[in-house]
C-alpha positions as CSV (number, residue, x, y, z in Angstrom):
1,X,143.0,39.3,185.0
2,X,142.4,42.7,186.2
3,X,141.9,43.7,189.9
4,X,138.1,44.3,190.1
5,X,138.4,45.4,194.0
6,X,137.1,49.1,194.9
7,X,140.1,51.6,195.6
8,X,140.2,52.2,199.0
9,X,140.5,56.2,198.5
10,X,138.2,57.6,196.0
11,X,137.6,61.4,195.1
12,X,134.4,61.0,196.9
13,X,136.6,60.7,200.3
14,X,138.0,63.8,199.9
15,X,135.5,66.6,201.6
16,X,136.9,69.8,200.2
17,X,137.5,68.6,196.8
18,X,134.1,67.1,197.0
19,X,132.4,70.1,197.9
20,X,134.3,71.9,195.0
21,X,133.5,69.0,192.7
22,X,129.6,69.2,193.7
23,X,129.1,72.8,193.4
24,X,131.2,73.2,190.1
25,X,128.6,70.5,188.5
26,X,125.4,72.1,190.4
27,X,126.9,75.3,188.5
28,X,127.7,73.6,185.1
29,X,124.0,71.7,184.7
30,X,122.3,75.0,186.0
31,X,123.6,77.3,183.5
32,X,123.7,74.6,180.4
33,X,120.0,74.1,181.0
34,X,119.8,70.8,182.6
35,X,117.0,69.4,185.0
36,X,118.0,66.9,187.3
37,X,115.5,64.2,188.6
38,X,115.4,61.7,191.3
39,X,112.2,59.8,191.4
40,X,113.1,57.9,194.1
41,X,116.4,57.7,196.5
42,X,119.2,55.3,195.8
43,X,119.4,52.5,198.3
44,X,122.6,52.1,199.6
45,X,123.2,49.0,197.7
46,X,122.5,48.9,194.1
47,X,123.3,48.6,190.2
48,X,122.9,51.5,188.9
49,X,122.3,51.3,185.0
50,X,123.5,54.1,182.8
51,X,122.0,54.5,179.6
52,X,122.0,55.2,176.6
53,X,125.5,55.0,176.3
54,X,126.4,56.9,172.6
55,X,129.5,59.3,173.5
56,X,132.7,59.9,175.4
57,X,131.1,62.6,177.4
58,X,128.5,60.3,179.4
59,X,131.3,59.5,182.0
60,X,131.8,63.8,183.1
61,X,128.2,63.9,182.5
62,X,127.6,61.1,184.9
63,X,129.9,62.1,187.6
64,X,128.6,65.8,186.9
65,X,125.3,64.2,188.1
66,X,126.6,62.2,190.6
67,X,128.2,65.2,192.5
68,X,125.0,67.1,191.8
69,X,123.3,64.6,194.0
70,X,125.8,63.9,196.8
71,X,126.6,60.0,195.9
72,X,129.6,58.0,196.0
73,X,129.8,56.1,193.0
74,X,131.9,53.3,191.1
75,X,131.7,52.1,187.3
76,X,133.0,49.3,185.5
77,X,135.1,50.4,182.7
78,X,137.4,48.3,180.0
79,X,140.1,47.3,181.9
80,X,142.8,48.3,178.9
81,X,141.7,51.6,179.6
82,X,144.0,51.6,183.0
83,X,147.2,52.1,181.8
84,X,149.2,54.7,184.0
85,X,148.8,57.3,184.3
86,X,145.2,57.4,183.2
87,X,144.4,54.3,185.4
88,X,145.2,55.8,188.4
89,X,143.2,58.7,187.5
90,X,140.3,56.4,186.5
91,X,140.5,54.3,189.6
92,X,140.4,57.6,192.0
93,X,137.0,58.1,190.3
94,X,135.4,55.0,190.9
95,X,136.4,53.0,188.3
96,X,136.8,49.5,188.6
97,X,138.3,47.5,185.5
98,X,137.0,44.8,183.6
99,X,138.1,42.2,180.8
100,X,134.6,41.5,178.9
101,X,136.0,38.6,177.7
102,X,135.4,37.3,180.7
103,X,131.5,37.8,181.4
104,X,130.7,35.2,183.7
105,X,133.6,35.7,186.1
106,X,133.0,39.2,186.0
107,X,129.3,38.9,187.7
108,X,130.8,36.4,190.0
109,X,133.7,39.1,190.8
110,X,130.6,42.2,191.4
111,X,128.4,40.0,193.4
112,X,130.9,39.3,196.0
113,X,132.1,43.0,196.0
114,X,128.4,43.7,197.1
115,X,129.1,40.9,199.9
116,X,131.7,42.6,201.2
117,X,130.5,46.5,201.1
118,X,126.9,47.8,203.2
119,X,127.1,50.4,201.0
120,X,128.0,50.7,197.0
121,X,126.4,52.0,194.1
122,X,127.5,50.1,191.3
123,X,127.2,51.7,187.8
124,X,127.0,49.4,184.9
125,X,126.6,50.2,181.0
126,X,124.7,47.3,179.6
127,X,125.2,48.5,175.9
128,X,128.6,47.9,176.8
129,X,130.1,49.9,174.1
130,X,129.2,53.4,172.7
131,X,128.5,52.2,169.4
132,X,124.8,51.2,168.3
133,X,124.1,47.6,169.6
134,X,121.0,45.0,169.0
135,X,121.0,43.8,172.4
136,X,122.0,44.9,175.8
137,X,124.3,42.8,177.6
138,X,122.9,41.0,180.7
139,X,125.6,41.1,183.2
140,X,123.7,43.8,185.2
141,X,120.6,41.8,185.9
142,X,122.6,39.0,187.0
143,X,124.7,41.1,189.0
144,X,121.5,42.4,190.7
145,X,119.9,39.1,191.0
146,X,123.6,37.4,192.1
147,X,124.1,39.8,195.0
148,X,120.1,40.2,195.8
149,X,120.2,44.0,195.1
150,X,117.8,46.7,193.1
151,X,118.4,47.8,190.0
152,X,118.6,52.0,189.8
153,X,117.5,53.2,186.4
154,X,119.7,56.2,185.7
155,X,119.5,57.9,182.8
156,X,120.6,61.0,180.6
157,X,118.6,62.6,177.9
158,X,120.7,65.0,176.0
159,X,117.5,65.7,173.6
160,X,115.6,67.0,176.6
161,X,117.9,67.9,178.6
162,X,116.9,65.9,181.8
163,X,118.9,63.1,183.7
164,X,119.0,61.4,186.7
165,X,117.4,58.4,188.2
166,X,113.9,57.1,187.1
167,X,113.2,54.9,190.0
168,X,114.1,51.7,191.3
169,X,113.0,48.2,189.5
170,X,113.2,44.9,191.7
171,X,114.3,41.5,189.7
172,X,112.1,39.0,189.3
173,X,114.3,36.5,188.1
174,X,112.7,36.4,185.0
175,X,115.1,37.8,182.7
176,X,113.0,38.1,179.7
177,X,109.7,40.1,181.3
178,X,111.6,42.5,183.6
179,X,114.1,43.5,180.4
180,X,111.0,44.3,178.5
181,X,109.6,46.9,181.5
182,X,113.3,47.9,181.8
183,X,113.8,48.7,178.3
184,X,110.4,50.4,178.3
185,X,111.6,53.6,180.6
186,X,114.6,54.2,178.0
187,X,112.6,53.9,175.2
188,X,111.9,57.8,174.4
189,X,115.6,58.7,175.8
190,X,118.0,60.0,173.5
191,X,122.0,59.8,174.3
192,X,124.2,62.6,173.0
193,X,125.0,61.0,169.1
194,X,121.3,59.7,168.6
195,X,122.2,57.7,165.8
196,X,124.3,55.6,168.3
197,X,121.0,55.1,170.6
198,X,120.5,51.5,170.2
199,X,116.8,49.9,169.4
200,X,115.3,48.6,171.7
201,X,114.0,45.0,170.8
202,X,113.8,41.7,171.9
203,X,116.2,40.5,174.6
204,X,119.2,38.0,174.1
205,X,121.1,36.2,177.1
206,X,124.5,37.5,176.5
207,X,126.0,38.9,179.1
């Protein structure tokens, strides 16, 4: 199974390379065109979700944005995708691995990482793949309802050029309506291959 605990030493602990990191991106989204909102600030505990998820470049575009606002970050990723050397590389990051064939353990695993940190942003894909899907999985909810924490809508809207964070949606614990008000701020967002942006539609209760 693989080790789902946070690396002790990220690239967010390191001040110069994070001040070269966060003014290289401020740099990069200026000059490509990008606008950068935050409609309301991060709390210090939180799952963050990133979506759509269509390409390979989501992960520099999210860091990009992460630097751009002066957050420390981690993401679950597949866990085959650790292999050295790219694992270490992946791990100083943020990136925590996962086996999604293991679902339920895995929100079990996130909610007691939030027990043990005052202070994590947790970033979670729930298309959990990049290509087109019917259904998001639900692991994020139940990681936010699990560990009792808000749910950050991040987004990135390569048609418009815009990304960021959309606000900050509180669980009720009813799976079905708050997906549907979720869903509703991604529905005009385009990710980088638009014919990879999956429908939205009617939930389902995989995880």
């Amino acid at each position: 199974m693989p080790d789902i605990r946070l690396a002790a030493f990220t690239v967010f602990d390191t001040p110069i390379l994070n001040t070269l990191f966060r003014i290289a991106a401020r740099f990069y989204l200026k000059v490509t065109g990008w606008e950068l909102v935050m409609a309301a600030p991060l709390d210090r505990r939180s799952v963050v979700i990133a979506a759509p998820h269509t390409s390979n470049w989501d992960l520099p575009m999210s860091l990009a944005i992460v630097f751009a606002f002066r957050l420390k970050i981690y993401f679950l990723a597949k866990h085959t995708l650790f292999t050295p050397p790219f694992g270490i590389l992946l791990r100083w990051l943020g990136g925590i691995p996962v086996d999604r064939n293991r679902a339920h353990n895995l929100v079990e695993q996130a909610v007691e990482l939030f027990s043990q940190h005052d202070d994590l942003l947790l970033i979670v894909q729930p298309e959990g793949t990049r290509r087109q899907v019917r259904y998001w999985k639900s692991g994020f909810y139940h990681i936010a309802t699990g560990a009792q924490v808000p749910i950050s809508l991040g987004f990135i809207d390569f048609k418009r050029k815009v990304a960021g964070f959309g606000g900050r949606y509180i669980p009720t614990g009813n799976y079905d309506a708050d997906l549907v008000e979720i869903q509703a701020f991604y529905a005009g967002i385009t990710g980088k291959n638009s014919a990879m942006t999956s429908e939205i539609i009617q939930p389902d209760i995989r995880v």
